[in-house]
KOLVO-579436 format. One line per field, with one value per residue: residue number from 1; x, y, z of N, C-alpha, C in turn. Coordinates in nm, 3 decimals. Layout:
BEGIN
nr = [NUM:...]
n.c1 = [X:...]
n.c2 = [Y:...]
n.c3 = [Z:...]
ca.c1 = [X:...]
ca.c2 = [Y:...]
ca.c3 = [Z:...]
c.c1 = [X:...]
c.c2 = [Y:...]
c.c3 = [Z:...]
REM end
This chain:
BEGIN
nr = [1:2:3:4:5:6:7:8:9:10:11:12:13:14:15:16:17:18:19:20:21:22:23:24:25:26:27:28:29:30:31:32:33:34:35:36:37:38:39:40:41:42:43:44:45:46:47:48:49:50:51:52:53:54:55:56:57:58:59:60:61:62:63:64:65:66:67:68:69:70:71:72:73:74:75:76:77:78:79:80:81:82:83:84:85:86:87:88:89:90:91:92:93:94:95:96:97:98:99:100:101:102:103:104:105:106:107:108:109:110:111:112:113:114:115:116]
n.c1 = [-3.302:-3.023:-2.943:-2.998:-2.822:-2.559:-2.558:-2.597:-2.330:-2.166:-2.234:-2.204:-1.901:-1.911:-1.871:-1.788:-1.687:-1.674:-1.416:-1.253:-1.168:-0.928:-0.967:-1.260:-1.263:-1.110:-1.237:-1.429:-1.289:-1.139:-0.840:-0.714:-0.758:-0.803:-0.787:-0.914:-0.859:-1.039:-0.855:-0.655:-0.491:-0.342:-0.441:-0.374:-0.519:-0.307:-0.255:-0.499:-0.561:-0.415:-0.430:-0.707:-0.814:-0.670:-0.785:-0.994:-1.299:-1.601:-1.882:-2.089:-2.292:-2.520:-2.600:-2.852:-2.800:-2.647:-2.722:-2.539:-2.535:-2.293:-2.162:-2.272:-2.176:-2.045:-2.048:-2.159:-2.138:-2.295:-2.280:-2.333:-2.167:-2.159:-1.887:-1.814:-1.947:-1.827:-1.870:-1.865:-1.851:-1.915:-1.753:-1.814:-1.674:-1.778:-1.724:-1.790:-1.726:-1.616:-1.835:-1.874:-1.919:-1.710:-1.541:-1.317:-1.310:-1.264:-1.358:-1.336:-1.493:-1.413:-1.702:-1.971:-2.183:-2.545:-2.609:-2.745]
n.c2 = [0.592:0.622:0.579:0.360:0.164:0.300:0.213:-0.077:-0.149:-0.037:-0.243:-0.440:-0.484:-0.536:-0.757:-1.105:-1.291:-1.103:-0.982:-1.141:-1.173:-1.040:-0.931:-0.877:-0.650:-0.481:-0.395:-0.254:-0.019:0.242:0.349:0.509:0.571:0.624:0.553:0.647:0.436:0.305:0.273:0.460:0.402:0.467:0.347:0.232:0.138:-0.083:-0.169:-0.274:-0.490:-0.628:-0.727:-0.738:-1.010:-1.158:-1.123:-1.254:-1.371:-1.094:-1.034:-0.766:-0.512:-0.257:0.053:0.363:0.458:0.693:0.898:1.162:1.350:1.466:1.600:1.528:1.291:1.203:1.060:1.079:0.876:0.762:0.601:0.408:0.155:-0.146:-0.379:-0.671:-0.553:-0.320:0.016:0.206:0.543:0.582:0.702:0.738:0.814:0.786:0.743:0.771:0.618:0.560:0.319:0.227:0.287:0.347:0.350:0.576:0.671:0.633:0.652:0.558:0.637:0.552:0.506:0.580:0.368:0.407:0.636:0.914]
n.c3 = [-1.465:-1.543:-1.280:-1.202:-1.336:-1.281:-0.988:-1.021:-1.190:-0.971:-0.761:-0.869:-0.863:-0.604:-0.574:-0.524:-0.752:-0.977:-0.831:-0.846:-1.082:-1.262:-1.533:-1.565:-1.383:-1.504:-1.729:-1.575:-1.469:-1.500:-1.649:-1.544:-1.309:-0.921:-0.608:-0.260:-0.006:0.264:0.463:0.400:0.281:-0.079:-0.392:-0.723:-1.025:-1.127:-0.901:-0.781:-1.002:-0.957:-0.632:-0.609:-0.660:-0.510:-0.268:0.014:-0.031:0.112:0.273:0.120:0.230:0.138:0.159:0.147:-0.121:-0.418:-0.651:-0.847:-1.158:-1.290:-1.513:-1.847:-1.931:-1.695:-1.364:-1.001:-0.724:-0.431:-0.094:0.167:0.311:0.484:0.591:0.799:1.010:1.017:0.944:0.654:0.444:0.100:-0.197:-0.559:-0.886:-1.163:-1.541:-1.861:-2.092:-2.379:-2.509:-2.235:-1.887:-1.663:-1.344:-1.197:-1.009:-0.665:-0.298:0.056:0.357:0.684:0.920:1.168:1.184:1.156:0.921:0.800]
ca.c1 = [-3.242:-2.880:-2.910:-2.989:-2.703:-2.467:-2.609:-2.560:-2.207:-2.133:-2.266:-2.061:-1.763:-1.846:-1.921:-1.667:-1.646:-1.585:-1.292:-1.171:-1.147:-0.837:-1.042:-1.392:-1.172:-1.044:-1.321:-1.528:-1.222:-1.036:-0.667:-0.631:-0.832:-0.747:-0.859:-0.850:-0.887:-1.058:-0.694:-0.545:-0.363:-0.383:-0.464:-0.403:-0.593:-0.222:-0.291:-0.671:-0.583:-0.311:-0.457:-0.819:-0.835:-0.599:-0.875:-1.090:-1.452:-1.653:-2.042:-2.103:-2.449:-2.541:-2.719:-2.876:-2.749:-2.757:-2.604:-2.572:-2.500:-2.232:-2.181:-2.321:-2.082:-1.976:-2.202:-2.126:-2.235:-2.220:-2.328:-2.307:-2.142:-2.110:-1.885:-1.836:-1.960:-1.763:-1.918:-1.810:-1.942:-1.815:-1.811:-1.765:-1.679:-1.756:-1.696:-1.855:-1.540:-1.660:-1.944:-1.933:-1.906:-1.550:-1.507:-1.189:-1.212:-1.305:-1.283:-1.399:-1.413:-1.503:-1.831:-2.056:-2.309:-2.586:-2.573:-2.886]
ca.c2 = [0.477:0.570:0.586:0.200:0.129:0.289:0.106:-0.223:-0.153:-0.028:-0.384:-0.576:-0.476:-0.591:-0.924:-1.190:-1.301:-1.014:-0.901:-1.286:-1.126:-0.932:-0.896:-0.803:-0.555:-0.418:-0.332:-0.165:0.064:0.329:0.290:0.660:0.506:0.612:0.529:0.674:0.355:0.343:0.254:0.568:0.390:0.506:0.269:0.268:0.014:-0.202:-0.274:-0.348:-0.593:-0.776:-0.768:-0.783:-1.158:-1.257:-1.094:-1.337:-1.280:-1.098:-0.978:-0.643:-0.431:-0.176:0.168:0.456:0.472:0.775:0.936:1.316:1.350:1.564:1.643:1.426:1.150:1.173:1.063:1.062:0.782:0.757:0.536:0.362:0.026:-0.238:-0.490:-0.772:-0.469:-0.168:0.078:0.315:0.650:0.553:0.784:0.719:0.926:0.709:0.786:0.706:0.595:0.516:0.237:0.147:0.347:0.294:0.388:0.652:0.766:0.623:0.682:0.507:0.668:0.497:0.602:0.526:0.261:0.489:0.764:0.918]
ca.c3 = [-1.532:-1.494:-1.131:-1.212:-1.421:-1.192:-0.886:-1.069:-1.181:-0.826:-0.666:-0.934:-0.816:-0.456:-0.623:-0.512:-0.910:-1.024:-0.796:-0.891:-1.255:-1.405:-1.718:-1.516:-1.324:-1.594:-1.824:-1.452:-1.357:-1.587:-1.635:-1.476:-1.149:-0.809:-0.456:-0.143:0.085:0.409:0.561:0.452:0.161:-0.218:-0.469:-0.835:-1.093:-1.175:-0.759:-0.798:-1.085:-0.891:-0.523:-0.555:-0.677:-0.411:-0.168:0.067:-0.018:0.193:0.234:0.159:0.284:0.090:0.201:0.101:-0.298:-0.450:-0.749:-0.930:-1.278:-1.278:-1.670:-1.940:-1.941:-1.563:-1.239:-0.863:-0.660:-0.294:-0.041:0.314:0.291:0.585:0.587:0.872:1.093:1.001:0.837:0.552:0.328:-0.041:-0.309:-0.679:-0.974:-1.300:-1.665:-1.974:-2.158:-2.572:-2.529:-2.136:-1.772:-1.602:-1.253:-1.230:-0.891:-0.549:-0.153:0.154:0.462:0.841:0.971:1.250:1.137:1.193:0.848:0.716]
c.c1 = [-3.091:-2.852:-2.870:-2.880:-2.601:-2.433:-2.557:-2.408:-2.129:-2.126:-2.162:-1.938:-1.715:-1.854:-1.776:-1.641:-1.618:-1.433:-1.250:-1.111:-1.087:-0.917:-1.207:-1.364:-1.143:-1.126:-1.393:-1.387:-1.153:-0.872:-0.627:-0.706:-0.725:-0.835:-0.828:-0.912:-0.933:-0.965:-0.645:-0.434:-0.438:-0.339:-0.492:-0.454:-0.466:-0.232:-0.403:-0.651:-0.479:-0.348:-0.618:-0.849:-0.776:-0.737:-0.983:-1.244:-1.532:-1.806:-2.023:-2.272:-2.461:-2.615:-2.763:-2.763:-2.797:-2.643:-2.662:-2.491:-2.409:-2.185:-2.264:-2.291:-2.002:-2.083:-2.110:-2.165:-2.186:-2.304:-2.279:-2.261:-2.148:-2.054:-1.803:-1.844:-1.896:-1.823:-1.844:-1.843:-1.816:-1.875:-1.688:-1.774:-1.689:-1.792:-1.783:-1.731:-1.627:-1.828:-1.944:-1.861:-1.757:-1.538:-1.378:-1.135:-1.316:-1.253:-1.400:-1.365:-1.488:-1.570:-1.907:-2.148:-2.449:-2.623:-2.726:-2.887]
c.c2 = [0.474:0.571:0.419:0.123:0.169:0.209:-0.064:-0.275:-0.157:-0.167:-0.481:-0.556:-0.512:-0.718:-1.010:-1.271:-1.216:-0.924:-1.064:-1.229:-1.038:-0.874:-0.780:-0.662:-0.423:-0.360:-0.268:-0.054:0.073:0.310:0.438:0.633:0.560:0.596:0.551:0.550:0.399:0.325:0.363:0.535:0.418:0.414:0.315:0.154:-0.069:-0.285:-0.312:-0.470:-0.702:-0.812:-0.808:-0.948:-1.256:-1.274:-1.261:-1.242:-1.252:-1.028:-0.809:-0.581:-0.278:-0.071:0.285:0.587:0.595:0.868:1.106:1.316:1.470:1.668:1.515:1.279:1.164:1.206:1.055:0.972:0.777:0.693:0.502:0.207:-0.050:-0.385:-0.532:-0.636:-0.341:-0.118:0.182:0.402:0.581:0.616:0.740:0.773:0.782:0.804:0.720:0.708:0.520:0.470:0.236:0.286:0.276:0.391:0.459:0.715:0.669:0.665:0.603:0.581:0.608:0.581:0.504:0.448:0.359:0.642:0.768:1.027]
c.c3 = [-1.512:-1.399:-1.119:-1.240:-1.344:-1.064:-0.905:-1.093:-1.073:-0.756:-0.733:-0.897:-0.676:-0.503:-0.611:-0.682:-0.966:-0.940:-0.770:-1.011:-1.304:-1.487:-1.621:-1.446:-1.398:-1.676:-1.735:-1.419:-1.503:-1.547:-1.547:-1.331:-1.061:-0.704:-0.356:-0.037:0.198:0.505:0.538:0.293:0.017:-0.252:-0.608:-0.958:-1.124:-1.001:-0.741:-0.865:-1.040:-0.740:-0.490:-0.555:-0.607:-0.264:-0.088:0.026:0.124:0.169:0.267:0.163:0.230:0.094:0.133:-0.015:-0.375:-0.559:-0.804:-1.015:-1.266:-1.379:-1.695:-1.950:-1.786:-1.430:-1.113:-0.802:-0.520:-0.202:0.082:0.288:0.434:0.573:0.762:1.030:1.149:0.860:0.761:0.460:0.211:-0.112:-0.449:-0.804:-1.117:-1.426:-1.784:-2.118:-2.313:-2.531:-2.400:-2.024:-1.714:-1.459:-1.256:-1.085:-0.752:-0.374:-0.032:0.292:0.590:0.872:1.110:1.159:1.052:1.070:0.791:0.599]
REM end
């Protein structure tokens, strides 16, 4: 079940409405958030909440999803993404912050297509 719930949170965040949304943004990603981009550049949630909504949407492809509970209140999630034909391993550290899960840590790194 929380594989589910992470999965779901995970996808909303590729969702071109929610990275329209300050607010939607903001309640999916911890204020102590960081990201290691697949460019190389670090990202901290005051640049998520001011550049994602500028972002052009784009389709993302989602692969072999797969999470480990790491304590009680903190899961791993990691996956194969593809977007407009570059692929990427993404791994995500989320939190269970009072009532709801908050993403705190991510990284993308370029991969061959191709990951099993």
């Amino acid at each position: 079940m929380m594989n589910q719930h992470i999965y779901e949170l995970e996808l909303s965040l590729l969702e071109p409405t929610v990275r329209k949304s300050a607010a939607k943004i903001n309640q999916l990603i911890a204020d102590a958030f960081i990201e290691f981009g697949s460019s190389g550049k670090i990202y901290h949630k005051n640049e998520l909440l001011e550049e994602l909504p500028l972002e052009e949407p784009q389709s993302y492809k989602v692969q072999n999803f797969a999470t480990l509970e790491l304590a009680e209140d903190v899961v791993l999630a990691t996956y194969l993404v593809e977007i407009d034909s570059v692929s990427s391993l993404r791994s995500s550290i989320w939190k269970h912050n009072g009532d709801v899960w908050q993403m705190i840590f991510h990284q993308g790194t370029k991969c061959e297509a191709s990951q099993e």
